[in-house]
Each structure stands twice: as C-alpha cells, then as structure tokens.
Backbone as ProteinMPNN parsed JSONL, in Angstrom:
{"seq_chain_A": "XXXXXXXXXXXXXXXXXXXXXXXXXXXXXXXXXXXXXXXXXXXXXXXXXXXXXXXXXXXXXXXXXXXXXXXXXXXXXXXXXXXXXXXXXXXXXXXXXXXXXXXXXXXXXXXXXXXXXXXXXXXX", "coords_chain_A": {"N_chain_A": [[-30.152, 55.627, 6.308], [-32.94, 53.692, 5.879], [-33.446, 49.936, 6.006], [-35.397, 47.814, 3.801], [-38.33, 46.288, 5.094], [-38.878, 43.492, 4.441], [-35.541, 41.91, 3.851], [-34.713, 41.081, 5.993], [-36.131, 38.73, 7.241], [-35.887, 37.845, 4.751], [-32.946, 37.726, 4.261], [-32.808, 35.344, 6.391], [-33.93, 33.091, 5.29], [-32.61, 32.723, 3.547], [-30.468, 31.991, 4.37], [-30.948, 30.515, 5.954], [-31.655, 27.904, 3.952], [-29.457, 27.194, 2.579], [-27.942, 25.962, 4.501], [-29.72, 23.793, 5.156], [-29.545, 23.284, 1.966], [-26.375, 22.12, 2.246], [-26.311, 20.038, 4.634], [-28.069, 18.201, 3.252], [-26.916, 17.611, 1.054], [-24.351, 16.872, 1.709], [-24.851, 14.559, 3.149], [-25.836, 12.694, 1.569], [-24.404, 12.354, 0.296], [-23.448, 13.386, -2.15], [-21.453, 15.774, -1.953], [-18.444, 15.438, -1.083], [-16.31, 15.558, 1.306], [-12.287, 16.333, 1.834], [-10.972, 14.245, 3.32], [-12.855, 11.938, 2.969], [-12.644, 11.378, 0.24], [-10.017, 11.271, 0.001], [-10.189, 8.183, 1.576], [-11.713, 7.031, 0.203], [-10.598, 6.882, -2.457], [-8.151, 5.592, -1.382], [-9.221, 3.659, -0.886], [-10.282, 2.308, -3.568], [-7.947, 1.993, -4.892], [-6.58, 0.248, -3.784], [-8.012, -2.081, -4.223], [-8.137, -2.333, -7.128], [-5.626, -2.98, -7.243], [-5.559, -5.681, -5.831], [-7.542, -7.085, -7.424], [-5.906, -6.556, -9.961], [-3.835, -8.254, -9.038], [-4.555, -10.82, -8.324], [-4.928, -13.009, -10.204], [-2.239, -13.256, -10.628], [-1.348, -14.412, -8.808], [-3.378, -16.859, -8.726], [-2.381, -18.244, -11.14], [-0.135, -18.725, -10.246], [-0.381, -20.682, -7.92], [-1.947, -22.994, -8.986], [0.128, -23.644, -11.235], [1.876, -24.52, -9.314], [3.967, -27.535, -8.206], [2.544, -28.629, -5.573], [-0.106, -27.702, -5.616], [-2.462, -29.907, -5.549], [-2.464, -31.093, -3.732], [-2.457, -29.206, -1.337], [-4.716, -27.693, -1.76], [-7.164, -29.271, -0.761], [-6.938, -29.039, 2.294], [-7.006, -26.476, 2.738], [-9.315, -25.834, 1.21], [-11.067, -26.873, 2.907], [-10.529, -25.155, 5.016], [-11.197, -22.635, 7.299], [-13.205, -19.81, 6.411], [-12.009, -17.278, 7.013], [-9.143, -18.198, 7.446], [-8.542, -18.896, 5.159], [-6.632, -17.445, 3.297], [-4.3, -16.517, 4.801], [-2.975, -19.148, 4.454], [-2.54, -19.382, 1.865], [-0.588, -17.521, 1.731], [1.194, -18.669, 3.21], [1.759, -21.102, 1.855], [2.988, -20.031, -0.555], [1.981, -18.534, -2.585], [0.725, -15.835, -3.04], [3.427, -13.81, -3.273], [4.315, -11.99, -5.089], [5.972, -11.913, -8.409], [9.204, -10.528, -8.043], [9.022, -9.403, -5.804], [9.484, -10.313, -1.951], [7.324, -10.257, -0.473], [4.11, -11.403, 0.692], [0.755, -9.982, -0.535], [-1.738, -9.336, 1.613], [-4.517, -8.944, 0.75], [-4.5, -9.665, -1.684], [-4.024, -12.625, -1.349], [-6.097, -13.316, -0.276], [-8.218, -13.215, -1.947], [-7.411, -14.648, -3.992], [-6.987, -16.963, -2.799], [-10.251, -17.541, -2.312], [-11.16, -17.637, -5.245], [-9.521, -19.785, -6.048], [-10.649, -21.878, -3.929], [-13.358, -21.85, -5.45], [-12.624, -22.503, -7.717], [-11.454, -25.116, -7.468], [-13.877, -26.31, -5.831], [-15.456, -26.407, -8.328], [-14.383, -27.622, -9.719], [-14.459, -30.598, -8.153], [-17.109, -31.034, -7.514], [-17.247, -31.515, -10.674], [-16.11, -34.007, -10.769], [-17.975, -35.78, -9.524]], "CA_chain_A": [[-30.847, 54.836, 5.323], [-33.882, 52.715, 6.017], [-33.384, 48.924, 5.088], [-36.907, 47.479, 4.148], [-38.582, 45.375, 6.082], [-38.633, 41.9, 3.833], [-34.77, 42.117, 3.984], [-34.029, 40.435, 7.107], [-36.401, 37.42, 6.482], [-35.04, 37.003, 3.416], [-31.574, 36.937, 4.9], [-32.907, 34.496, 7.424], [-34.427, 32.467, 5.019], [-31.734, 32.168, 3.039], [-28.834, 31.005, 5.676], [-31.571, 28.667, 6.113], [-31.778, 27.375, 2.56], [-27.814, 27.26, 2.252], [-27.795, 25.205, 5.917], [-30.33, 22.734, 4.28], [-29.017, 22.171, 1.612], [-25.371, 22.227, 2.613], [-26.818, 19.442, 5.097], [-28.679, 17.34, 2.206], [-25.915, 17.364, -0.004], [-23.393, 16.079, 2.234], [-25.522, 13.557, 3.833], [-26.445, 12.061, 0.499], [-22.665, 12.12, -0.327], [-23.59, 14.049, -3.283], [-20.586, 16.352, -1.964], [-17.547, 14.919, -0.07], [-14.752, 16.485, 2.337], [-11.198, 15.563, 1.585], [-11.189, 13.178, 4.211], [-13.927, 11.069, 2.552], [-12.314, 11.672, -1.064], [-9.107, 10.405, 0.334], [-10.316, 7.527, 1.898], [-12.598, 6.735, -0.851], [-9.609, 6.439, -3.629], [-7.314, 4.649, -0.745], [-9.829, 1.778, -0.95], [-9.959, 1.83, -5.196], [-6.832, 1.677, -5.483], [-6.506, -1.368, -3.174], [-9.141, -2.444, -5.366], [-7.493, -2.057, -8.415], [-4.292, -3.746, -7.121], [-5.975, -7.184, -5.456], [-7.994, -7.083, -9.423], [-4.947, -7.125, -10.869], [-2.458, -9.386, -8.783], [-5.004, -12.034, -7.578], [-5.133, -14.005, -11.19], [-0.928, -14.263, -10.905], [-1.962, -15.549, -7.569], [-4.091, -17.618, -9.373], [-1.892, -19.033, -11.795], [1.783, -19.381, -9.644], [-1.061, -21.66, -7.148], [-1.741, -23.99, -10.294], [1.62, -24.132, -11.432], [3.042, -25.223, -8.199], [3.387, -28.94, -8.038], [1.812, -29.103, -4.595], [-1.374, -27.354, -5.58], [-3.402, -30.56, -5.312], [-2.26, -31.356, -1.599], [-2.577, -27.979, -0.331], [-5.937, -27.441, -1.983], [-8.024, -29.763, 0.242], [-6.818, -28.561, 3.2], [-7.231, -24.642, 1.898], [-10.947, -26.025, 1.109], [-11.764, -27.693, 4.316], [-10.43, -24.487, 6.109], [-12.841, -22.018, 7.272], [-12.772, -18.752, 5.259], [-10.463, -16.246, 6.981], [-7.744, -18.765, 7.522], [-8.074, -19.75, 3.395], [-5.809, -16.046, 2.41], [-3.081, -17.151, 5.274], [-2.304, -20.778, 3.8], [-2.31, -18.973, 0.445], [0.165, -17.101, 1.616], [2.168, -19.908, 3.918], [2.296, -21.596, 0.797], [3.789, -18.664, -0.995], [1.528, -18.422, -4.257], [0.804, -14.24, -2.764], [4.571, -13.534, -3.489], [4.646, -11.749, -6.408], [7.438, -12.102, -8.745], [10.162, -9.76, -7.395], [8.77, -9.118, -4.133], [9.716, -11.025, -0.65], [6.634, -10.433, 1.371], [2.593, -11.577, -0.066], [-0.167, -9.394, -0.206], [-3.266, -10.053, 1.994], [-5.87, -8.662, 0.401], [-4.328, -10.457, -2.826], [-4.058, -13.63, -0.606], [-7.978, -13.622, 0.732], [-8.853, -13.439, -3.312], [-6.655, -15.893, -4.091], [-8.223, -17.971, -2.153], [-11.69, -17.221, -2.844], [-11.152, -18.009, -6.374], [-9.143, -21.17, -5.921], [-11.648, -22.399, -3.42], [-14.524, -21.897, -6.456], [-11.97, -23.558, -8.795], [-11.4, -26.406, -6.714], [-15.551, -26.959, -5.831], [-16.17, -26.599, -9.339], [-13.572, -29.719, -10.697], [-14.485, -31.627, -7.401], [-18.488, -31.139, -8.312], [-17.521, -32.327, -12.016], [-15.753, -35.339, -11.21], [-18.314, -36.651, -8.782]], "C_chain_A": [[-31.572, 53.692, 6.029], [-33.893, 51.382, 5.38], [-35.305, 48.575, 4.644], [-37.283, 46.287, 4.885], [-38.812, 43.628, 5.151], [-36.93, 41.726, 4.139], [-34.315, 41.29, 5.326], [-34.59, 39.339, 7.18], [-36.431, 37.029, 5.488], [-33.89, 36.853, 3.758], [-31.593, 35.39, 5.65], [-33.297, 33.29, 6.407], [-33.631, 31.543, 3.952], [-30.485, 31.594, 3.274], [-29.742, 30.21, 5.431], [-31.604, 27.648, 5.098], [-30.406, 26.907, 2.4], [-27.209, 25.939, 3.259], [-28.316, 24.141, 5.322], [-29.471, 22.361, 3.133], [-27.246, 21.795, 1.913], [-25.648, 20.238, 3.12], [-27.241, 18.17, 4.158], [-27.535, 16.949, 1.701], [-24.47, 16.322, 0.211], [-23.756, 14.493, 3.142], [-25.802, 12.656, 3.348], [-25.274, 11.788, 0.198], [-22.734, 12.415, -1.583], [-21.668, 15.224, -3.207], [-19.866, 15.683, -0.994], [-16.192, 15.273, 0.824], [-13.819, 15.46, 2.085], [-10.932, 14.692, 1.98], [-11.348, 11.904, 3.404], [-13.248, 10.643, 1.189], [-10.946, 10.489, -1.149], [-8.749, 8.787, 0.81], [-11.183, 6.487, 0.86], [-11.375, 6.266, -2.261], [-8.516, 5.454, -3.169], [-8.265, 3.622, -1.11], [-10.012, 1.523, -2.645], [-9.125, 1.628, -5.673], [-6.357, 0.373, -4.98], [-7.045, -2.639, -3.77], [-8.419, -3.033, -6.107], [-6.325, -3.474, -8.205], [-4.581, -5.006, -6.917], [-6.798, -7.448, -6.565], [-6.944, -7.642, -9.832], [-3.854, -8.282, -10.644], [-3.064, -11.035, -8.577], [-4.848, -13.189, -8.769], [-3.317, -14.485, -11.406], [-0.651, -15.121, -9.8], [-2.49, -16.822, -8.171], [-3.258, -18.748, -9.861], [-0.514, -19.623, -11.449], [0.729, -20.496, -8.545], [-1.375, -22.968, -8.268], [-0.374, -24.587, -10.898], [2.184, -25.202, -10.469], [2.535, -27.013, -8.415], [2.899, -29.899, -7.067], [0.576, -28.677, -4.699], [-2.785, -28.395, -5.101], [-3.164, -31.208, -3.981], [-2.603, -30.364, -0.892], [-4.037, -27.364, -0.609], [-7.345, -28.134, -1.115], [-7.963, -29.151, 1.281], [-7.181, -27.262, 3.606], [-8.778, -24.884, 2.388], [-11.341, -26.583, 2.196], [-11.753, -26.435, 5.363], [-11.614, -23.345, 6.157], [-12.336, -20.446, 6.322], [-11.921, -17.6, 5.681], [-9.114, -17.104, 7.457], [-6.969, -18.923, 6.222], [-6.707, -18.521, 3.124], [-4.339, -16.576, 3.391], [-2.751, -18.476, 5.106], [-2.242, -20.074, 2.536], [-0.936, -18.314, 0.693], [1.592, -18.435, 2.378], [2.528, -20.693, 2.373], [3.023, -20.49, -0.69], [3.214, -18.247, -2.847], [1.316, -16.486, -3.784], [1.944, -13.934, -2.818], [4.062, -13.071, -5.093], [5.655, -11.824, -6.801], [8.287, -10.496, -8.393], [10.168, -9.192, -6.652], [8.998, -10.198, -2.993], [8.298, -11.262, -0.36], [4.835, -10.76, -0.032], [1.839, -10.357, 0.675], [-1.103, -9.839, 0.408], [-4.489, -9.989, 1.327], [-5.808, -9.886, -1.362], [-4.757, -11.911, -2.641], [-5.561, -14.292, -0.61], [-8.332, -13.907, -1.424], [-8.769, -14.231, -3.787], [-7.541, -17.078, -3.735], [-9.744, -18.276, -2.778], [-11.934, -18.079, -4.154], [-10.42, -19.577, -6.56], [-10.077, -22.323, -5.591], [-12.989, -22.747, -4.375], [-14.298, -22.887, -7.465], [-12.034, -25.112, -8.441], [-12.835, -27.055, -6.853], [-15.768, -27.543, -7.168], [-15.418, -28.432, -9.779], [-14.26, -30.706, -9.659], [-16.022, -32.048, -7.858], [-18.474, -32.007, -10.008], [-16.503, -33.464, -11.853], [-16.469, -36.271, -10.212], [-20.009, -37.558, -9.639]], "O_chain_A": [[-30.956, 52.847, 6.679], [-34.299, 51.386, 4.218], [-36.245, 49.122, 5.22], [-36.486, 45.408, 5.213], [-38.845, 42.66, 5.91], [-36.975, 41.086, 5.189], [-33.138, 40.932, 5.277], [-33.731, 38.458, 7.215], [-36.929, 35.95, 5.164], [-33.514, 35.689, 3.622], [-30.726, 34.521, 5.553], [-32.833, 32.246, 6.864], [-33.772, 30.373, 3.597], [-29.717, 30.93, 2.578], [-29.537, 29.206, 4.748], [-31.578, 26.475, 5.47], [-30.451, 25.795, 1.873], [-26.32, 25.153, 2.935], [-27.483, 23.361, 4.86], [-28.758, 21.358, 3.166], [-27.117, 20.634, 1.525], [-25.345, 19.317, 2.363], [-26.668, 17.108, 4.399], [-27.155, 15.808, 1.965], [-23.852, 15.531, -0.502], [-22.986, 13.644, 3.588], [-26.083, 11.652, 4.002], [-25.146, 10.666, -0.292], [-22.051, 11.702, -2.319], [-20.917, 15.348, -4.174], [-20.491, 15.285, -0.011], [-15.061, 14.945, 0.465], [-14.036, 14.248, 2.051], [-10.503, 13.893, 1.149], [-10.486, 11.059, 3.16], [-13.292, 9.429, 0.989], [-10.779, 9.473, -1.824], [-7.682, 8.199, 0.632], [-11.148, 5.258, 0.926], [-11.557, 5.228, -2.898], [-7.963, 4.67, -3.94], [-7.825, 2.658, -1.736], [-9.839, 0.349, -2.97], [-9.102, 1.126, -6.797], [-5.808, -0.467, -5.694], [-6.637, -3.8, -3.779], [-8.012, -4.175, -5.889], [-6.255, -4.545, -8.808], [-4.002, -5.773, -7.687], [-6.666, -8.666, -6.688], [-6.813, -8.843, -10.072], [-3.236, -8.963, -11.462], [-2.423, -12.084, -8.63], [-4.64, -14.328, -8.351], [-2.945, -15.498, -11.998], [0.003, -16.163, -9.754], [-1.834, -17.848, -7.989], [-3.248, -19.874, -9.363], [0.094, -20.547, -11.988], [1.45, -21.477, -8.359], [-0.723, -23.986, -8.037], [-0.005, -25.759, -10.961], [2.721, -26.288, -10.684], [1.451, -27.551, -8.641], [2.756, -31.118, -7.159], [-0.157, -29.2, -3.859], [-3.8, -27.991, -4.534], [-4.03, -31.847, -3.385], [-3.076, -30.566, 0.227], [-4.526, -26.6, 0.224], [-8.377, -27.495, -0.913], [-8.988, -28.504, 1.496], [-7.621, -27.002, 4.725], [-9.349, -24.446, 3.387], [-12.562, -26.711, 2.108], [-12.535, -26.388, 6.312], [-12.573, -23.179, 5.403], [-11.267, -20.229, 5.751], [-11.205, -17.001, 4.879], [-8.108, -16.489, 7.814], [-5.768, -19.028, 5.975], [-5.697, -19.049, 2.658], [-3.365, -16.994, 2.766], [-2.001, -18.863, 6.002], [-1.296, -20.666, 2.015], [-0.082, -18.553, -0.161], [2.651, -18.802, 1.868], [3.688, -20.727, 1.961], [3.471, -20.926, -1.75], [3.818, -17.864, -3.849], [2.042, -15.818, -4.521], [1.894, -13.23, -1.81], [3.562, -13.771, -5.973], [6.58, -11.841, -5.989], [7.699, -9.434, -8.598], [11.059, -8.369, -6.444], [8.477, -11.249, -3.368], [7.976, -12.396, -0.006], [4.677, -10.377, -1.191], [2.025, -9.871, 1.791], [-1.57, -10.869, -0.078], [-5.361, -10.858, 1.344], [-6.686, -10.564, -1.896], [-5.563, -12.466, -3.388], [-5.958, -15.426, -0.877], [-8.676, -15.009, -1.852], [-9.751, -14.852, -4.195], [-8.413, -17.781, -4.245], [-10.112, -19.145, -3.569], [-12.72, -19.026, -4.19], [-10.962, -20.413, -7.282], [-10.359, -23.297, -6.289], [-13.638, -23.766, -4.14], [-15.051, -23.72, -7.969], [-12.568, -26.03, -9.064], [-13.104, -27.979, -7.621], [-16.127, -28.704, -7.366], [-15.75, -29.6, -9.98], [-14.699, -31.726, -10.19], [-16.245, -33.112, -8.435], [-19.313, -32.801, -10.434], [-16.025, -33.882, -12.908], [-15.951, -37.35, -9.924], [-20.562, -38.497, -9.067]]}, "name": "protein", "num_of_chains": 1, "seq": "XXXXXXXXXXXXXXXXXXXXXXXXXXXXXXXXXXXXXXXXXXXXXXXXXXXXXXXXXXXXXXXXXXXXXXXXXXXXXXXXXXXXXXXXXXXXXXXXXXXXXXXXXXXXXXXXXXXXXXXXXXXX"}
C-alpha cells in the first residue's frame, strides 16, 4: 500500500503545530507543571495565613502597655529589622503557640509602622 504523498508533510507539520503550541502555552503560563502548581499554592497559602494572623499581630502590639516605647524605635529602624523587633517584642506569638511567625512579623510591622506615621502626622 502506497501512502500519498501530502501525508508526511502533514505529519511534519503537525508535530510542528503541537511543539508550538505546547511551547506558547507553557511559556505564557497558560498551562503549568506540578512543580509550578505546587509552588504556586505554597506561596497562597502563606498568603492567606500572614492575611489572616497579621491584624492579631496588630491588635496584641496595641494592647501591650509598652507599645508606645517600642514603637519609635520599630519606626526609626530600617525596614527588614522592623518584623524582628516585632517579634523580640513578642506581639508575632500567636495565642497558643511558643515561636512568632516571620512573614506575620514583617506585616506586622508594616502596618504598625503606617499606624504609627499616621497618629504622629495628626498630632503635629
């Protein structure tokens, strides 16, 4: 049996089409290998968690009755030291955990630091 002769550049033409877009698709991150998928939900969920813990951060740093001593110092420091004094001062402790989160910590911060500007801006 005789194949016909279109038949083999249409094979060819179509690996090639499949290669492309294969190529496109993954390049665009339209499609993603487990890898990527995995690594991609590890960081939303980290997400998720420094979202949700940073505002009891928030509010055990207010509470405390050193907040307004340790807040200058916080604010004077430069910005990756602010999340380790958040934690030295132990507002990243969540309730019934020992050890603070960092990523909670650095937010913490962040948001304190804004809090702080803002009152210091309205009482000048």
């Amino acid at each position: 049996m005789k194949l016909p002769e279109w038949i083999i550049p249409a094979f060819w033409c179509s690996l090639g089409t499949v290669v492309a877009v294969a190529v496109v698709t993954l390049s665009l991150g339209w499609i993603v290998t487990g890898g990527t998928a995995e690594r991609q939900a590890v960081e939303r969920a980290s997400e998720a968690v420094v979202s949700a813990l940073a505002p009891i951060c928030v509010h055990q740093a207010i509470a405390d009755p050193k907040y307004g001593a340790l807040m200058t110092p916080i604010n004077d420091a430069s910005y990756w030291q602010r999340g380790n004094m958040v934690v030295e001062a132990g507002w990243a402790n969540m309730p019934g955990s020992d050890k603070a989160f960092s990523g909670v910590a650095e937010e913490c911060a962040r948001v304190l630091v804004d809090k702080y500007a803002t009152k210091q801006a309205a009482t000048k």
